[in-house]
C-alpha positions in Angstrom: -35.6 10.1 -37.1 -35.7 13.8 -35.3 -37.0 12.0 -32.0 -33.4 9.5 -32.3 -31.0 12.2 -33.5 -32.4 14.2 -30.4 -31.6 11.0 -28.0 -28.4 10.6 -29.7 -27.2 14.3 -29.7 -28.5 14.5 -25.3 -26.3 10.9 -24.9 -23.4 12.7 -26.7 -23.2 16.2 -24.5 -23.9 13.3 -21.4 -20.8 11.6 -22.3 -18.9 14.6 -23.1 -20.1 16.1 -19.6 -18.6 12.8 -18.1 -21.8 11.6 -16.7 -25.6 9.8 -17.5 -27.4 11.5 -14.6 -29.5 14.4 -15.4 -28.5 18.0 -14.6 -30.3 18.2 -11.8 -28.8 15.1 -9.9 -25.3 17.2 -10.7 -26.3 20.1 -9.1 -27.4 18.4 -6.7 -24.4 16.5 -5.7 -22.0 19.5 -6.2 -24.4 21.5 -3.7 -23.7 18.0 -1.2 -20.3 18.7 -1.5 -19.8 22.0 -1.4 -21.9 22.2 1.7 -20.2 19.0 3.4 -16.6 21.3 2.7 -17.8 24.4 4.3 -19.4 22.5 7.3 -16.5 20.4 7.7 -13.3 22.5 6.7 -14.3 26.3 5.9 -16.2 27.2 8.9 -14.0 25.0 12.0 -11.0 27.0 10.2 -12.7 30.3 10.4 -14.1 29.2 13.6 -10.4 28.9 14.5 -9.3 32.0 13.4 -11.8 34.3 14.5 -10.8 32.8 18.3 -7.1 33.3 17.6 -8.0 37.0 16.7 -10.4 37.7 19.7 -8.2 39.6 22.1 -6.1 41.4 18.6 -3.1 40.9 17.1 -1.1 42.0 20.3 -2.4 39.2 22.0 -1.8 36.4 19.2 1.6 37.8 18.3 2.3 37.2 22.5 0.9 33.7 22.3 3.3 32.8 19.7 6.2 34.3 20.9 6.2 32.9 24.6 8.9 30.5 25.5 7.2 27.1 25.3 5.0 28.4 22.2 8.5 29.2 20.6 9.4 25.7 21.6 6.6 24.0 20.7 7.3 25.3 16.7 11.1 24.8 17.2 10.6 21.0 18.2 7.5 20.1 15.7 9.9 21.2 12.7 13.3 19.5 14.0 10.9 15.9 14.4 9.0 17.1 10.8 13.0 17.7 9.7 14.5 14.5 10.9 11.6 12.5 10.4 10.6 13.7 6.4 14.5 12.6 5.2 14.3 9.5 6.7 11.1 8.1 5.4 12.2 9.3 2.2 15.0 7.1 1.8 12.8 4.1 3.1 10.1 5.2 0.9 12.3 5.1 -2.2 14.3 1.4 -0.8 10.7 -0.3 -0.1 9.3 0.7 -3.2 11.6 0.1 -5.7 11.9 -3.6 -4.0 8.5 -4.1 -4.1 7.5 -2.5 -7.7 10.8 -4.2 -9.6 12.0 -6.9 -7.8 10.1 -10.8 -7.2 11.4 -12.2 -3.9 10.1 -13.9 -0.7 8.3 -12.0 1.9 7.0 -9.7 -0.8 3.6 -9.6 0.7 4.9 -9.3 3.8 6.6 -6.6 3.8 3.7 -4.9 2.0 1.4 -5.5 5.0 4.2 -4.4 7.3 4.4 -1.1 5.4 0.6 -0.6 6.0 0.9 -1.5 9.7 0.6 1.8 10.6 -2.5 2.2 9.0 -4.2 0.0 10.6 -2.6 0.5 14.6 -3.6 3.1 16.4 -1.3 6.1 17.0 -1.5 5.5 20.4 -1.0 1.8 20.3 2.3 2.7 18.5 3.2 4.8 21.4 3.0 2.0 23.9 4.4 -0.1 21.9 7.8 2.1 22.2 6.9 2.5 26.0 7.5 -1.4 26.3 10.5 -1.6 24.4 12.1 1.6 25.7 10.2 3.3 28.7 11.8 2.6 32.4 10.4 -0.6 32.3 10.6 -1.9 29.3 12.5 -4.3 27.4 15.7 -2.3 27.2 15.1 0.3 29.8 17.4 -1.1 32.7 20.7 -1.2 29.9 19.1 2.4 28.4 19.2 3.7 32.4 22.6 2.0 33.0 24.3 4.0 30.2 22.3 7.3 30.9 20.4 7.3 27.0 17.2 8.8 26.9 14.4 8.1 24.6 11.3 8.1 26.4 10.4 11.4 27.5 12.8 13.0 24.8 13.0 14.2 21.4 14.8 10.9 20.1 11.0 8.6 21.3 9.0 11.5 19.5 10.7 11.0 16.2 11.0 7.2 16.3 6.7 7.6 17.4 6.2 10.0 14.0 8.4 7.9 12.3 6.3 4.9 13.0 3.4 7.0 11.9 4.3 8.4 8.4 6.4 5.7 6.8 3.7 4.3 4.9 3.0 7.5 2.9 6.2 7.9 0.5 6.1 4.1 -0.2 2.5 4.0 -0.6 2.3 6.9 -3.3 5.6 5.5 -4.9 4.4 1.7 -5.1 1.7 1.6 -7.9 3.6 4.4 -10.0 6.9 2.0 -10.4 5.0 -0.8 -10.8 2.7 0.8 -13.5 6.1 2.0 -15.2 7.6 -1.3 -15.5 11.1 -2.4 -15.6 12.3 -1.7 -19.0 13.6 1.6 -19.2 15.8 0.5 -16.0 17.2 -2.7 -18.1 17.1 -0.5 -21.3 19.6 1.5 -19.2 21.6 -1.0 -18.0 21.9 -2.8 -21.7 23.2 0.6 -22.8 26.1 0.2 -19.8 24.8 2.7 -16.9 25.5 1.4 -13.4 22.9 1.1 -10.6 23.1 4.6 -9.3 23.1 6.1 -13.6 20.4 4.5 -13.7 18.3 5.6 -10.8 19.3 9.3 -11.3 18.5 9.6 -14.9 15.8 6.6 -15.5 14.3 5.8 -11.9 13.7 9.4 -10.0 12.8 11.6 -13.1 9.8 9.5 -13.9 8.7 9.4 -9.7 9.8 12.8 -9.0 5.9 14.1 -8.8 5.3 11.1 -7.1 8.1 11.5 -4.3 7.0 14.9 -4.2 3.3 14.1 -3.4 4.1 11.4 -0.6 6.9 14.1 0.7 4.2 16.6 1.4 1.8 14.4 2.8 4.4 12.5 5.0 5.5 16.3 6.3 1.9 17.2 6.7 1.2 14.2 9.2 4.7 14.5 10.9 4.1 18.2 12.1 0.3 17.2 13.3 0.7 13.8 15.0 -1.2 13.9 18.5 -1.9 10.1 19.6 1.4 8.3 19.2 3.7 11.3 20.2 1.5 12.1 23.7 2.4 9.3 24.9 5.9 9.1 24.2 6.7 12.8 25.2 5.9 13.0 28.7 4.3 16.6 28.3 7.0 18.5 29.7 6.7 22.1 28.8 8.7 24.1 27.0 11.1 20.6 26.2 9.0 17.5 25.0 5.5 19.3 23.7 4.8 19.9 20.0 2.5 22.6 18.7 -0.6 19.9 18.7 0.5 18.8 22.3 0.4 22.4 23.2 -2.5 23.3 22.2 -3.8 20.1 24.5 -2.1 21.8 27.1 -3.5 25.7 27.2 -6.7 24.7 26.1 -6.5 22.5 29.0 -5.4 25.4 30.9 -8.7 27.7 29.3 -5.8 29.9 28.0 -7.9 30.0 24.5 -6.8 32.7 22.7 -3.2 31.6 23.3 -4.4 27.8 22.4 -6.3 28.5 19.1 -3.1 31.0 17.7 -1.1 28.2 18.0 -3.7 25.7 16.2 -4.1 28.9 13.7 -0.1 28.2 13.1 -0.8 24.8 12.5 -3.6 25.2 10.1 -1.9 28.0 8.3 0.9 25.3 7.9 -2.0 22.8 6.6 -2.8 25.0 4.4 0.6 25.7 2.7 1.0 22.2 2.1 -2.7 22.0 0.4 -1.1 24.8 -1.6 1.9 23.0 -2.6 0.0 20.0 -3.0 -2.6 21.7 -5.5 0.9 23.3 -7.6 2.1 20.3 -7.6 -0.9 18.3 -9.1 -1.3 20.8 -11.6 2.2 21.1 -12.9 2.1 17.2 -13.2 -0.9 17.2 -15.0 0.5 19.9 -17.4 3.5 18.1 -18.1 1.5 15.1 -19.3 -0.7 17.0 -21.2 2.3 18.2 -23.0 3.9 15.0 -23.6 0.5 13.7 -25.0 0.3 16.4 -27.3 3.7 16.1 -28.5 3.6 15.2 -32.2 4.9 11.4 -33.0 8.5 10.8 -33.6 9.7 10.8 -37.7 11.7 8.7 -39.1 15.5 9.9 -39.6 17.1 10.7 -42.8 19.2 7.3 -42.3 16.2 5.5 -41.3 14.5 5.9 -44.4 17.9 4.8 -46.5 18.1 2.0 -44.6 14.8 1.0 -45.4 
């Protein structure tokens, strides 16, 4: 009987623990991991740093304030700024379609919103090249009547629009359709209109959600390399974003002034992990709170009505 309560009380701490495998096997995985994170995140980051910082601060500081440096940043947050909004309102439109509505083409446009996905960035760039470079589908009338979007900021949005879109719908997609529809009709019953009800039903229960495919949708807009090279046209100082930059001095063996700007960038990485990881945890508070909350009582009237 000691040898079975012994069994029974190691398979209990296992299944509290999460796990069957020995303690060992744990170790050894979280020592995998741990070493696969500072290979492949902690030390290129350092790495990155430490060749920002070779020549001092003076030199960084002048890296990042020279003119197309200056316009490298100013460009990657207008596209990031234009491009965020806009996905967001797709994002939303896609994914309350798909999630509470049965219609034809569902599928469809479920594989269409993975598209990028699967493409290439730089496929998607010339893609866009054919339909609106010089010789292109529409580049003779976009010539004719002096509108340029190859080679200017309005191709580089369109290219990092092309390559984010999935990412709000994607994160926003299984959470409605895991919600269901019935606190949206419940709503409607009750006499709220389409827009009551999506304000005060529909976004309060996605909000961490939208929030989570906002910040990964930003994070990918202000690092996109593939689609937006070949849309841009590298010209300095007007059509280059901070990764294209980089490209450019390193290119140039300017790498001091190369690897402060790719410092920005990962300093900006790491702001969204940040935001990420507050985010998580204030989501995973909040349901912890909820399932802790005690059930509801009947009312006074309740219980003289029954």
């Amino acid at each position: 009987m000691s040898g079975a309560a012994t069994t029974l009380r190691a398979g209990a701490r296992r299944a509290q623990a999460g796990t069957t495998e020995s303690p060992w096997v744990r170790r050894l995985l979280i020592g995998l991991a741990l070493a696969f994170i500072f290979l492949f995140l902690v030390l290129p980051l350092a790495a990155v740093a430490t060749e920002a910082l070779r020549k001092g601060w003076a030199a960084y500081w002048e890296a990042l304030k020279e003119p197309d440096a200056w316009a490298s940043i100013r460009l990657t947050l207008i596209t990031a700024a234009i491009t965020v909004p806009l996905n967001l309102v797709f994002g939303i439109a896609a994914a309350w379609a798909i999630a509470k509505y049965e219609f034809k083409g569902k599928a469809f446009l479920t594989t269409l919103i993975d598209l990028p996905f699967a493409v290439s960035p730089v496929v998607a760039g010339l893609i866009y090249m054919l339909v609106f470079g010089a010789q292109g589908w529409f580049g003779p009338w976009l010539a004719a009547h002096d509108i340029k979007i190859m080679f200017a900021v309005p191709g580089i949005v369109l290219a990092t629009i092309f390559v984010t879109f999935p990412f709000i719908a994607r994160e926003l997609i299984p959470l409605m359709q895991a919600q269901g529809t019935e606190e949206e009709q419940a709503a409607i019953v009750l006499g709220a209109s389409g827009w009551q009800t999506f304000w005060k039903v529909t976004l309060p229960n996605i909000k961490w959600g939208l929030l989570y495919g906002v910040i990964l949708c930003n994070a990918r807009a202000m690092g996109e390399f593939g689609a937006v090279s070949v849309v841009s046209g590298h010209i300095r100082g007007q059509t280059n974003t901070m990764p294209l930059h980089v490209e450019v001095l390193y290119n140039e063996y300017q790498s001091v002034a190369a690897f402060a700007v790719a410092s920005l960038l990962a300093i900006l990485a790491l702001v969204t992990l940040v935001i990420k990881t507050v985010i998580e945890w204030r989501h995973e508070r909040e349901m912890k709170a909820l399932a802790e909350l005690p059930p509801e009582r009947p009312t006074a009237s309740g219980d003289a009505a029954a």
